[in-house]
Every structure is written in structure tokens, then in C-alpha cells.
N, C-alpha and C positions, 0 to 999 in steps of 0.2 A: 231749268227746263220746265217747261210746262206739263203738267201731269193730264190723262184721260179727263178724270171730270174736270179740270180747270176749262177745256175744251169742249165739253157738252154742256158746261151751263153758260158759257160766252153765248155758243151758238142756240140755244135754247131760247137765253135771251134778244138777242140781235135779232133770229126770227120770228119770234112772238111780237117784239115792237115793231117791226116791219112788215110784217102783217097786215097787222092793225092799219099803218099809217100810211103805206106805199100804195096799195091799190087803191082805196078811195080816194085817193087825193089827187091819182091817177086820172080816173073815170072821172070826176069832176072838174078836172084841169087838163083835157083831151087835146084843150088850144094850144098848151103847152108845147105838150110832148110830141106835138106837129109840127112842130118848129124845130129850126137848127137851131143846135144849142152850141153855144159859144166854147171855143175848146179851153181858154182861159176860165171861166166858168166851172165846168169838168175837172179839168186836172184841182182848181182849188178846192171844191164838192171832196173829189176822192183822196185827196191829202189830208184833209178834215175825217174821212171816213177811218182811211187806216190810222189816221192817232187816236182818233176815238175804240178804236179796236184792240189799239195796245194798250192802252189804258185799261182797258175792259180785262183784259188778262195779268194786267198787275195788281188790278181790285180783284181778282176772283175770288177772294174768300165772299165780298159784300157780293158779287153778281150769284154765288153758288148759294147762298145763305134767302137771297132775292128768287132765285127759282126753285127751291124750294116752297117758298110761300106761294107763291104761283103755281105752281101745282097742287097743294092742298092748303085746301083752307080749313083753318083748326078755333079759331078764334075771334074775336072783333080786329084785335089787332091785322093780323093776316089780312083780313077785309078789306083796310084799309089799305095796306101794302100794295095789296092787289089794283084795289079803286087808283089809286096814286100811278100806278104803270100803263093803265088804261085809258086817262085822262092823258097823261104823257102821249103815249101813243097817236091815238084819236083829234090831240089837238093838231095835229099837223094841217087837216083836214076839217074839225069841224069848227074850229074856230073864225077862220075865214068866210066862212059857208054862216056862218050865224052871222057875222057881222055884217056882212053885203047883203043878209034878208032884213036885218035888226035896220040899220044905215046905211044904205048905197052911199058907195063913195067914198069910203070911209076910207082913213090914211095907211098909208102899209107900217109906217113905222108904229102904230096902236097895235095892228094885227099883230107884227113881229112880237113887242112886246108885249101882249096877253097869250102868245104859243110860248113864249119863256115863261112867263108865269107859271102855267101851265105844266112845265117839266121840273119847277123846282121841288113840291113834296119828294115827287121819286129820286131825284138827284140827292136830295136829303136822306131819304131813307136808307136808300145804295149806301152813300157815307157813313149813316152809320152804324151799318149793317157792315162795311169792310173793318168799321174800328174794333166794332165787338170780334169780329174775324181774327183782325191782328193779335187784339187781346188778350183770347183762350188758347193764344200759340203759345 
């Protein structure tokens, strides 16, 4: 069973990175979201969504250990912690947006690959932030 806070730092999390990443990328990509969007599309989006979501509450020691640093910052480390979820975040949106100012026309499969780039410190940190988790159990 999942416990109170295992459930306030999911969503702490989840809403903090979508934040960040869902309306700008919105507001920038207006053409998008005016379009029909394809249902196959959709359902594969939200299938993705809910596994990434339970995964997020089988890591909650690393997600509860992860917002805490984001909420206070105490250290260099934290700093960075912090910079690393932010960069994750953000890239969703400004990476594309740099690339089409930097290089019109640039390939989607580069973009793709530099927003993963881009997620990897934090997915690292999460990791190993759930290991220490595990750990001290």
C-alpha cells in the first residue's frame, strides 16, 4: 500500500516537471494543439504516462528524497539536483525552440535526441537517490 507521503512527493513531482514543461511548450506549439490529434497517438501518450506514474511510486523513496532537494536547497549538491530537474523539465520546450533559431530545419530525430540528453542527469540522480533509499531500509 502506498503511504500519504509516498503520494505527495509523486505529485509534487509530476506537478513541478509539468509545470515547467506543459505550458510553454503549449504556447509555442499552438499549431499543434489545434489540430486533431490522432487517438492512436493518445491512448499510446497516456499508456506511457500511467507506467511512468507507477514507476514513480515504486521509486518513491528516490522521488521523496528528489523533493525534498527541491524544496530546499542546503548545498552545491542540492543545486545541482535541483538545476538537473529543471533542465529536464524545460527541455521539452526549449530545446526545439533553440534549435529552429540556432538551424532551421533541423532533423527531429537530433531534437529528439538532445531532449533525452537532457533528462538523463535527473534520471540519474532519481536512481540514485532511490538506491540510497533502498539502502537505509
Amino acid at each position: 500500500m502506498v503511504g500519504g507521503q509516498a503520494i505527495r512527493d509523486v505529485t509534487t513531482f509530476v506537478s513541478a516537471y509539468l509545470v515547467l514543461s506543459l505550458p510553454p511548450f503549449l504556447v509555442l506549439n499552438r499549431e499543434l494543439s489545434a489540430e486533431v490529434v490522432d487517438l492512436a497517438l493518445l491512448a499510446t501518450v497516456g499508456t506511457v504516462a500511467l507506467f511512468l506514474l507507477a514507476v514513480l511510486f515504486v521509486i518513491s523513496d528516490g522521488v521523496g528524497k528528489y523533493t525534498r532537494f527541491l524544496g530546499t536547497v542546503t548545498d552545491g549538491f542540492s543545486v545541482v539536483v535541483d538545476l538537473s530537474f529543471v533542465l529536464a523539465a524545460v527541455s521539452w520546450w526549449l530545446v526545439p525552440e533553440t534549435a529552429l533559431a540556432v538551424r532551421p530545419g533541423v532533423e527531429l530525430g537530433v531534437v529528439l535526441a538532445a531532449i533525452i540528453t537532457c533528462q538523463v542527469p535527473m534520471l540519474f540522480f532519481l536512481s540514485m537517490m532511490t538506491v540510497l533509499g533502498h539502502a537505509q531500509k
